[in-house]
C-alpha positions in Angstrom: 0.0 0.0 0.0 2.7 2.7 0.4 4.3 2.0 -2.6 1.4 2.3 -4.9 0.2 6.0 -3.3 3.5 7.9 -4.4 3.0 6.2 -7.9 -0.7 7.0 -8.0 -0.1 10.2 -6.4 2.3 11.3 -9.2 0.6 9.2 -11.9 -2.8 10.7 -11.7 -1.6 14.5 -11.4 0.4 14.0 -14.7 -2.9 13.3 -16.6 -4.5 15.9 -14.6 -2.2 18.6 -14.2 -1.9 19.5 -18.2 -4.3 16.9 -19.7 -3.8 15.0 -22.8 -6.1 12.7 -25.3 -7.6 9.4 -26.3 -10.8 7.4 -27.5 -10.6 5.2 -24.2 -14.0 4.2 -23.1 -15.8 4.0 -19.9 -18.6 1.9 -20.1 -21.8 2.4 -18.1 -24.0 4.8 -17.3 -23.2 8.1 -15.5 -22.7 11.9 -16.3 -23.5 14.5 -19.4 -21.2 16.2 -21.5 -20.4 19.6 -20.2 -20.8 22.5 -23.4 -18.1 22.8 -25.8 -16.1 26.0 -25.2 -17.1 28.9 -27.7 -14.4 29.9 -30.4 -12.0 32.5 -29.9 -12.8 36.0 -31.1 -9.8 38.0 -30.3 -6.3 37.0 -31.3 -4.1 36.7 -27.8 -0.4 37.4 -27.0 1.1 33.8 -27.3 1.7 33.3 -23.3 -1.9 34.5 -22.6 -3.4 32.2 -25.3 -1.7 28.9 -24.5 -2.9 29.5 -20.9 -6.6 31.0 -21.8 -6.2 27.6 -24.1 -5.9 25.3 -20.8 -8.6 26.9 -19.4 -11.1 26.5 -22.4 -10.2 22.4 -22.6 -11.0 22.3 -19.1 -14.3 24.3 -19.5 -16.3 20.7 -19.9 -15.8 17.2 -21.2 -12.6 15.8 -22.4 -10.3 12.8 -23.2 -7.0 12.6 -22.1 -3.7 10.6 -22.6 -0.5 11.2 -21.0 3.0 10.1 -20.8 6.2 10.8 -18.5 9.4 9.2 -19.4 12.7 9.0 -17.2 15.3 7.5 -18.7 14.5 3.5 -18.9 11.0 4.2 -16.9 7.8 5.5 -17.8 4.2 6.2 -16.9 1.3 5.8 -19.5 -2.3 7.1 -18.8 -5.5 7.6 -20.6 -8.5 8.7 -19.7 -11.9 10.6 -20.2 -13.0 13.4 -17.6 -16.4 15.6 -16.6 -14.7 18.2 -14.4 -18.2 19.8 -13.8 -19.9 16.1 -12.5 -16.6 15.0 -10.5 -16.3 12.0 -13.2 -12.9 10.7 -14.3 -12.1 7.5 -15.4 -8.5 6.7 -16.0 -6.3 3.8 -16.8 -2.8 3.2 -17.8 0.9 1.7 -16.3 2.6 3.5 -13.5 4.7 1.5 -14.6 2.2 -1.5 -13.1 -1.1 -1.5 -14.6 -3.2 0.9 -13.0 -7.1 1.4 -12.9 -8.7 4.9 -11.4 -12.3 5.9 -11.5 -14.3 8.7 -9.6 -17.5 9.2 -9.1 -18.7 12.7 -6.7 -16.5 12.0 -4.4 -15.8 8.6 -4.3 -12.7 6.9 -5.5 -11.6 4.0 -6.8 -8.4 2.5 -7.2 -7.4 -0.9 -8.8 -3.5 -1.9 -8.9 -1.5 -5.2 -8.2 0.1 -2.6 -5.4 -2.9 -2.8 -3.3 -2.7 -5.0 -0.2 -6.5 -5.5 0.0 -8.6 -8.6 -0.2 -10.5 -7.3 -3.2 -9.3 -6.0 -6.3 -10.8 -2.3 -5.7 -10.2 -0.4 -3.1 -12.9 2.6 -2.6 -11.7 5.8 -1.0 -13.6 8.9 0.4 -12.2 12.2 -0.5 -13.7 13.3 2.2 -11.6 11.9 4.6 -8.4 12.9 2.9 -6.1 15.2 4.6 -6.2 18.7 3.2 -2.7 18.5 2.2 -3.3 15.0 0.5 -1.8 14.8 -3.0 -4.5 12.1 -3.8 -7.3 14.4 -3.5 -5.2 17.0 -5.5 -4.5 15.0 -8.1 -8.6 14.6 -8.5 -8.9 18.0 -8.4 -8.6 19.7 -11.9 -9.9 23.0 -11.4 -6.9 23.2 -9.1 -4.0 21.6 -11.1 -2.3 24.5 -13.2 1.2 22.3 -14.0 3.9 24.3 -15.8 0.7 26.5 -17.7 0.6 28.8 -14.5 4.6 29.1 -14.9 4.9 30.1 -18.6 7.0 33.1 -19.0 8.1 33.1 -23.2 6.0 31.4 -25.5 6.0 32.7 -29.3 3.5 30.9 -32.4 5.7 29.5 -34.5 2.8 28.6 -36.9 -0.4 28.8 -37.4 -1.5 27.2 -33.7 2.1 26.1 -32.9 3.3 27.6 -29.9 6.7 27.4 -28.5 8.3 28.7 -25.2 9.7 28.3 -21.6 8.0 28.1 -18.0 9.3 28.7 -14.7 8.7 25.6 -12.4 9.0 28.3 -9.1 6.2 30.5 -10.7 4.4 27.5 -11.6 4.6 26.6 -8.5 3.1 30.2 -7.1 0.4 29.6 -9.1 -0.7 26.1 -8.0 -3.2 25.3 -5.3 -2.2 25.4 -1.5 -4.4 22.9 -0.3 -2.9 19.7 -1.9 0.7 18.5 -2.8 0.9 20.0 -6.7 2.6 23.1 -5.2 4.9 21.2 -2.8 5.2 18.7 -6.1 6.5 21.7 -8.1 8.9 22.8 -5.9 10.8 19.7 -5.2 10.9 19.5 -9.3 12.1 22.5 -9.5 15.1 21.5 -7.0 16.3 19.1 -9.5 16.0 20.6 -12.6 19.3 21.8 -14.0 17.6 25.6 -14.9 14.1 26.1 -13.3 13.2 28.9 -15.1 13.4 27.7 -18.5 12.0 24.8 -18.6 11.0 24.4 -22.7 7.6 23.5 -24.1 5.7 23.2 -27.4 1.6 23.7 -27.2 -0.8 23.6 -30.1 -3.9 25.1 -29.9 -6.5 24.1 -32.0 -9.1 27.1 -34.1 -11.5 27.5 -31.1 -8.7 28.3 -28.6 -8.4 25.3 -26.7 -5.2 23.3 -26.2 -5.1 20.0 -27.5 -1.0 18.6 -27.2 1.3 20.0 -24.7 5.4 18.6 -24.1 7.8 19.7 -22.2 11.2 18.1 -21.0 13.1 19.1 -17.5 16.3 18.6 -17.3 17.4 17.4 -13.8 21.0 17.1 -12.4 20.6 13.6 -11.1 17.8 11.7 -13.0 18.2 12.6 -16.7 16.0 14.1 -18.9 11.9 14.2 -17.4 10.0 14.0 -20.8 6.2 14.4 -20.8 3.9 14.3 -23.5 0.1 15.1 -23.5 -2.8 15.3 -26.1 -6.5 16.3 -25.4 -9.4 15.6 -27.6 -13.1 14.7 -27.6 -14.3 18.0 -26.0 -17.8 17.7 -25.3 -18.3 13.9 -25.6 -20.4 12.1 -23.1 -18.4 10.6 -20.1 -20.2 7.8 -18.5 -18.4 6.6 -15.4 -19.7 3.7 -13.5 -18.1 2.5 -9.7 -17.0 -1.6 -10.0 -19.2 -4.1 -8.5 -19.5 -4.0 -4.6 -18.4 -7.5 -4.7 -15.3 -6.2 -6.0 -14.8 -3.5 -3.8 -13.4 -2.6 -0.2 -13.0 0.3 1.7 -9.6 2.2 2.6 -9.2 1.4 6.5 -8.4 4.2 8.8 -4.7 3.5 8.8 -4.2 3.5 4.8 -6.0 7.0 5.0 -2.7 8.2 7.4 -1.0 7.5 3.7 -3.2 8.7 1.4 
């Protein structure tokens, strides 16, 4: 069990914090697609419109898929998300095969990590510590990633952005109540420059960001690479919680991890 919540931890924030696409499906019977975000009227200096973009993919339904590479390891995840219902589903390898789903504010996790008797282990958000980088990482209103720390960004084409963020100001920007800040900052430790930290964005013609990368050079672990894609804005997200056969609840003493 306290293996797999640093891995989930940093696994679901990755999909979270900057999003990313695929055509995943959930299955089941759940929430409606939020409205698709209007197109953009007025052309934006490049910094404002790659973060205005992030904003507008986040405005209702989307699908996500996400990777982050370190040298020989990596983490995979795909998913679909209705911020405005509290409905994710998300699956991928971290780098074991992982399974996440919420529902309001009821989580579920499935991975070979967990010590439980039943594959699912069902967690209340509720009773998460404020500081919990679980709950943050379910949280996307609050994940702003490298977006809130862009400081350069020129189009280099038509929808082709290009630029640098500052993982400090990125980390000003994040939420105080969970671990993204505190996640930010320790980044920021080992990255070889902080402050210019280069990305590529594309936005697509109604402002919304649909493929963000960026790659942090760190003085110990090599190169950080992540890669992200979001699509399917506006498409239903059904989201259904496993059978209660299936499931178990966290006990008190796996909520002093999570």
């Amino acid at each position: 069990m306290r293996r797999l919540i640093p891995t989930l931890s940093i696994a679901l924030a990755a999909v979270l914090v900057a999003g990313c696409g695929t055509t995943s499906d959930t299955g089941g019977s759940g929430s409606s697609a939020g409205p698709s975000a209007a197109p953009a009227t007025t052309k934006l200096e490049p910094v404002a419109a790659v973060r205005q973009a992030m904003d507008r993919s986040l405005a209702g339904t989307v699908t996500m898929d996400a990777s982050v590479k370190a040298g020989n390891q990596s983490i995979t995840l795909s998913g679909k998300m209705d911020p405005a219902a509290k409905a994710i589903h998300v699956t991928g390898n971290a780098p074991e095969p992982i399974e996440a789903r919420l529902i309001g504010d009821a989580a579920y996790i499935k991975s070979d990590s967990l010590d439980g008797e039943k594959p699912w282990m069902k967690i209340d958000l509720n009773k998460l510590r404020p500081a919990s980088s679980l709950r943050q990482s379910f949280d996307l209103k609050a994940q702003t990633g490298i977006i809130g720390g862009i400081v350069t960004a020129q189009e280099v084409s038509p929808g082709h952005y290009s630029g640098t963020a500052d993982l400090n100001k990125a980390a000003e920007a994040a939420g105080a109540d969970g671990g993204m800040r505190d996640g930010l900052k320790s980044t920021a430790k080992l990255a070889k420059d902080a402050k210019a930290i280069p990305f590529e964005a594309t936005v697509d013609a109604d402002g919304r960001l649909t493929a963000l990368s960026y790659t942090i050079a760190t003085k110990s672990v090599g190169d950080l690479v992540t890669d992200m894609k979001m699509s399917g804005f506006g498409e239903q997200v059904s989201v259904t919680a496993p059978p209660a056969g299936d499931t178990e609840p966290a006990t008190a003493e796996m909520y002093k991890f999570l």
